[in-house]
N, C-alpha and C positions, 0 to 999 in steps of 0.2 A: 815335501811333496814328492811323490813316484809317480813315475811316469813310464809306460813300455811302448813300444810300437812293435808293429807286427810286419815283416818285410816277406819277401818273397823272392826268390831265386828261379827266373826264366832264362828260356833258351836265347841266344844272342843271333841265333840268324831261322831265316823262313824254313831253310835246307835240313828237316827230321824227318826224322824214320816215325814211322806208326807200328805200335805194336800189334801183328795181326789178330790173338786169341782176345787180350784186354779193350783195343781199338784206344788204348791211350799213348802218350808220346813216350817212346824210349829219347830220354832225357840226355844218355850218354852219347847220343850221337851227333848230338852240336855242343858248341862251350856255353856257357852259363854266366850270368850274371844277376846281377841287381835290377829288379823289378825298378824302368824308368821312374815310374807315378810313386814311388815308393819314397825316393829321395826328399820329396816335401815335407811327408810327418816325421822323416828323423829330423832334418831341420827346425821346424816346427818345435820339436820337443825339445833341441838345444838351444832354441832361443828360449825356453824355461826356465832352463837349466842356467844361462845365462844370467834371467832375470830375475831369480828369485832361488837359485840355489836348489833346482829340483835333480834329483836322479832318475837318471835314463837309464834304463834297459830296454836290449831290442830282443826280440823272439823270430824264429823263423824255424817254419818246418820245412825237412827236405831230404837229401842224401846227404852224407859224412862231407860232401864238398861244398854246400852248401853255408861251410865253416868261411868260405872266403868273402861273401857279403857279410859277416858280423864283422870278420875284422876291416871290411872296409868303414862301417856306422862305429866303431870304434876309434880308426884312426881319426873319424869328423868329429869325437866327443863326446860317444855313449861310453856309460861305466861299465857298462857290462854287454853281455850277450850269451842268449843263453838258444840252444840247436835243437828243437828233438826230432829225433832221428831214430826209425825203428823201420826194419823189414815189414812189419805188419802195418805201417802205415803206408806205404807203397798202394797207390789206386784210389786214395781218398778222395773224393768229390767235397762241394763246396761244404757239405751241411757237417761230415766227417772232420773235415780240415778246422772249421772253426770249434767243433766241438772238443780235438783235442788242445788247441791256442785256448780258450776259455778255460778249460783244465788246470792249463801248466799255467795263467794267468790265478788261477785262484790257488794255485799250490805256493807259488814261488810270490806271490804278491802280499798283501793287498798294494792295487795302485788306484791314484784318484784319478789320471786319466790312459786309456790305450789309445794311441793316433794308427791310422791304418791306411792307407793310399785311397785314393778310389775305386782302380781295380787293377787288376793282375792283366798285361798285353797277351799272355799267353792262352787265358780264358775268354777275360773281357766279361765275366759274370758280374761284378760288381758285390757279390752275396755274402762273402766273406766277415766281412767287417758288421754288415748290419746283425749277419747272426751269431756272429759273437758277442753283441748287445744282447738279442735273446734270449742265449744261453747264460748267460751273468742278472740278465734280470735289470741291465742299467740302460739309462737313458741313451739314445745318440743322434747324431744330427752329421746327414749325409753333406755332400757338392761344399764343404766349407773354405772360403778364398780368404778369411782375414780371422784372427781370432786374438783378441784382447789381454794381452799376457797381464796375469794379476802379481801387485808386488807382494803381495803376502805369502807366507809359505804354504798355507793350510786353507784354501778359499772356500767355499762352500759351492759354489757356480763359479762360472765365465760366461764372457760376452764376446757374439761371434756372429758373424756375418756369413749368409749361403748366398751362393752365386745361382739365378738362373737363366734362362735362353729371355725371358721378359723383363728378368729384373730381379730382384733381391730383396732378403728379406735378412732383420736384425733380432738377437730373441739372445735372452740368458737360458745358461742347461745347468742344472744340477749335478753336483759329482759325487760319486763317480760317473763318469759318461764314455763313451768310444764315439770317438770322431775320426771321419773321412775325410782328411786334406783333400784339395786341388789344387792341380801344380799354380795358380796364379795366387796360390798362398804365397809364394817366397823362394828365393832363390838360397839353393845348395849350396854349402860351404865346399869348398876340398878339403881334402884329409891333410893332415898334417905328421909330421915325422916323429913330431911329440907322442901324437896319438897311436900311431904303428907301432911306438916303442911301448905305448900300456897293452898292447895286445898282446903281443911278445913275453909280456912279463905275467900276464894276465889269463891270456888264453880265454877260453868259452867254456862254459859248461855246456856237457851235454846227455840229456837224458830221454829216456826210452819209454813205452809202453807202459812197463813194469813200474818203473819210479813215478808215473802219473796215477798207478792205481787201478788202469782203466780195462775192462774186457775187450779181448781182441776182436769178439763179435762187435764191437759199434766203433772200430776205425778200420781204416782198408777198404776195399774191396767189398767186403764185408758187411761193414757199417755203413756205406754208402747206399741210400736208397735211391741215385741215379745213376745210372749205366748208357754210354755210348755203345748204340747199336752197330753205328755205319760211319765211317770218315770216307772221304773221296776229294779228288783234285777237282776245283773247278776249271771249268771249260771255257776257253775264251770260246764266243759264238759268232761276234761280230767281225766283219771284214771291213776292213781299215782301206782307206784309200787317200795316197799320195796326192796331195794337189802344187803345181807347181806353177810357174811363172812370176812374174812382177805382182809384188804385194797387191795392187786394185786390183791385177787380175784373178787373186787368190781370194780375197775379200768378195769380190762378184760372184765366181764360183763356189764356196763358203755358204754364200745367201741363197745362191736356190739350192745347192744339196738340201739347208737346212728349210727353206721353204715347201719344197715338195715334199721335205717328212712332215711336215704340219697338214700339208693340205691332205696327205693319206691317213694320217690321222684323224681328219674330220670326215673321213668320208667311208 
């Protein structure tokens, strides 16, 4: 069984720059790390790998430094990791980014399942994952919290459980499929020193544009059929107000602030 997941490389703090012509994030001006939501589908896929002897590979597109979240899913127990990285990919929007992960999934593969986070913190689109089901043509199933690792190597489906705000729902998917972990799938292993040393030895492939085949009209900038017009700080508007004395008294005070905005609201 093959197995890939698809990680993502975000900024580690709120404090970036915008880039004025593009309006997207110059990325070099905060440090980087590993897409929180991320950690659950390499887990995920190592408990496979675990349980039936599957191979993980992880993919991630991004800049040349984005070399350092593979070797961290490496030092947890993927066999490999594979980067691509190309100048023309630079400004990719969601529909671009999955089109070229789909790509390099059907060059470098076949795999019977891709795991993907739910969404990238940096966007928060969630888009990624479904359309790269899309583009592959195979089944997927979003919000997934539990999924039924099969002992055999070669299953035909799995069995898996979505989380929702009402309640949840059980259902088999046929494979190939991409599925969207949520973090109350499972908790993250750490890396281990075994694994830093297959990195070391191992390294990452990493490939471009040109070795996916792909016209540089439908990635970048380019290929992206949506464009941020406008980025802006939001404004704090509201005025905040101190209230102090002995907790009843604060609690008293508390009650009609919040009473009198009720009553102006009904009236």
């Amino acid at each position: 069984m093959k197995i890939a997941v698809c990680v993502k490389q975000v900024p580690d703090s709120g404090i970036v720059s915008i880039d004025p012509e593009t309006h997207t994030l110059q990325r070099k001006s905060a440090g980087a790390v590993l897409n929180p939501l991320d950690e659950f589908p390499i887990e995920t896929a190592l408990r496979f790998k675990d349980g039936n002897g599957a191979r993980v590979t992880v993919f991630s597109m991004g800049p040349p430094r984005a070399e350092e979240i593979l070797a961290r899913a490496i030092a947890m127990g993927a066999d490999e990791g594979i980067l691509l990285s190309d100048v023309c990919f630079a400004g990719s929007d969601t529909w671009s980014t999955s089109l070229i992960l789909s790509e390099a999934l059907r060059k470098y593969g076949p795999f019977d399942i891709v795991f993907c986070g739910k969404q990238a913190i940096d966007g928060d689109t969630a888009q990624v994952g479904p359309a790269i089901a899309a583009h592959l043509g195979w089944a997927q199933a979003a919000s997934v919290n539990h999924i039924e690792i099969p002992s055999e190597k070669n299953p035909s489906e799995i069995r898996l459980t979505r989380l929702f705000e009402n309640g949840h729902d059980e259902l088999r998917v046929p494979l190939p499929a991409v599925i969207m972990v949520l973090k109350e799938a499972c908790e993250p292993r750490f890396g281990t020193l075994k694994g830093r040393i297959n990195y070391f030895r191992k390294g990452i492939q990493k490939h471009g544009q040109q070795d996916l085949g792909m016209d540089k009209s439908s990635v970048g900038l380019k290929g992206s059929p949506t464009r941020v017009v406008k980025t802006s700080i939001p404004e704090m508007t509201r005025k905040l107000k101190k209230i102090e004395g002995k907790p009843e008294d604060q609690a008293r005070e508390l009650a009609e602030i919040i009473s009198a905005k009720i009553q102006k609201l009904k009236n």
